[in-house]
C-alpha positions as CSV (number, residue, x, y, z in Angstrom):
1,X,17.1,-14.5,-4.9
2,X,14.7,-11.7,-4.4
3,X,15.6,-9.2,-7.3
4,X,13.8,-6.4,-4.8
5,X,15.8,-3.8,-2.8
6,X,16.3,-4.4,0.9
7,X,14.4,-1.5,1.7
8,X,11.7,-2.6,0.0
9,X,12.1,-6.1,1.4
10,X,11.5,-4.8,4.7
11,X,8.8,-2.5,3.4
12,X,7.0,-5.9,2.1
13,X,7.8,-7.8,5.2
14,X,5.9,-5.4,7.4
15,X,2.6,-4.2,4.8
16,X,2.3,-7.7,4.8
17,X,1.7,-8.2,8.8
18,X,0.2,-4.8,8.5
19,X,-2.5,-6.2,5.8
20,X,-2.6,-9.7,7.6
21,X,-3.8,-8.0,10.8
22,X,-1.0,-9.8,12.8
23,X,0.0,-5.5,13.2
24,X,-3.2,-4.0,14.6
25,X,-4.2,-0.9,14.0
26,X,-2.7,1.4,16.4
27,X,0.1,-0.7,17.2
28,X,3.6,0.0,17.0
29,X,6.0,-1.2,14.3
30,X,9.0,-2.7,16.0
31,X,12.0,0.0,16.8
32,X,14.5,1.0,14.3
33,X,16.9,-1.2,16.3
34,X,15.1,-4.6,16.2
35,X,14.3,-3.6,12.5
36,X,17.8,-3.5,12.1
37,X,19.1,-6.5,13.7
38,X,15.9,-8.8,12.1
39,X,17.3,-7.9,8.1
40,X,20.9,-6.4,9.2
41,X,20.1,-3.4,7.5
42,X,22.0,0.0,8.3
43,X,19.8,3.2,9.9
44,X,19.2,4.4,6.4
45,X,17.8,1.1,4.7
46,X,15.1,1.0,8.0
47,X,14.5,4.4,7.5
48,X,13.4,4.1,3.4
49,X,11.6,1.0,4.1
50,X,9.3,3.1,7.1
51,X,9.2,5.8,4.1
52,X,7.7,3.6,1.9
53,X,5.1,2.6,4.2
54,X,4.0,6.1,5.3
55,X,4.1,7.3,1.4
56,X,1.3,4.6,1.2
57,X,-0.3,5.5,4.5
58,X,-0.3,2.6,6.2
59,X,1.7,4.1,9.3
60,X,2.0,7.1,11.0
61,X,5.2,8.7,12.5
62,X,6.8,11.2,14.0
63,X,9.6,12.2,15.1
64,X,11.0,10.8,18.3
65,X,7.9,8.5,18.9
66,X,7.6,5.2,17.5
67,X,5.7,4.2,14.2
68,X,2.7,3.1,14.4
69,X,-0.1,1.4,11.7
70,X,-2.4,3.7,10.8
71,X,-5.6,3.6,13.0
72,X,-8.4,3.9,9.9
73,X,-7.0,2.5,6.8
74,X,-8.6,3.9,3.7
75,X,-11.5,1.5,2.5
76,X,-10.1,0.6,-1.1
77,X,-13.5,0.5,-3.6
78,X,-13.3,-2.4,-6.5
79,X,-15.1,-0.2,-9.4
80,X,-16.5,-3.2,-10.8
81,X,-18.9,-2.7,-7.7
82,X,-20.1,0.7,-9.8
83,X,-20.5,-0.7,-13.6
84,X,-23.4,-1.9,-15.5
85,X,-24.6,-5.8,-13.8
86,X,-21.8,-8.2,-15.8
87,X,-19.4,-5.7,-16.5
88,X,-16.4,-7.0,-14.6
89,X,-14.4,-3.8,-14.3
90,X,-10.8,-5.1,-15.5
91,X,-11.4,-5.1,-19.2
92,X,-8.8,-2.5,-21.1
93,X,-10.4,0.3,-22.8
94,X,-8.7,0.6,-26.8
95,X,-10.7,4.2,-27.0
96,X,-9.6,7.5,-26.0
97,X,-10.3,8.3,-22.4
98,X,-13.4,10.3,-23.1
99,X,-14.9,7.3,-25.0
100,X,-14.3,5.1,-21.5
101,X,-15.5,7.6,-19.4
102,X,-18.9,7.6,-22.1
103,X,-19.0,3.8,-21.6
104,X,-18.9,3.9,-17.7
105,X,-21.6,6.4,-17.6
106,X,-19.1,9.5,-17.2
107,X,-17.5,8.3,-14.4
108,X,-13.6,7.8,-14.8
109,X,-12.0,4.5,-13.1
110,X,-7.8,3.2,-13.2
111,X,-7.8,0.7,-15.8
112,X,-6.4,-2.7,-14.2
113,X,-3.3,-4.0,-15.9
């Protein structure tokens, strides 16, 4: 069993179309009803799940219109793409953060888990 909530079920359900491209940009989400009746989930569970999904901007909604994927997605940059030839950009730093930021030539990138 899924140890995931069932807002965030739904949430996962629908990035994934949205990332998969089977929900173009533009497009509308399916209505709060047919969301409802697809996980038999209450108002409030459809509504986080949407929440969710506009929190990462990957939809855009308003009020009394329908929700729809987000036209231009934000490009997402790997910042191995910006380090030294070999450097492979997912390696943990053990120094302070000012020591990583001197490694990477002063510029500051997440640290991949």
């Amino acid at each position: 069993m899924d140890p995931r909530s069932l807002h965030e079920r739904i949430a996962a359900d629908l990035r994934a179309q949205i990332l998969s491209g089977d929900l173009a940009p533009a497009s509308a989400l399916p209505s709060t009803a047919q969301l409802k009746k697809r996980f038999d989930a209450s108002n409030a569970t459809v509504q986080k799940a949407l929440q969710l999904l506009k929190n990462e901007e990957l939809v855009v909604g308003r009020a009394g219109a329908s929700v729809t994927v987000r036209a231009r997605r934000q490009r997402t940059v790997r910042p191995s793409s910006y380090l030294a030839a070999g450097a492979s950009g997912t390696e943990q730093c053990s120094e302070p953060v000012d020591r990583c930021r001197e490694e990477r030539g002063g510029r500051t990138f997440p640290m991949i888990p």
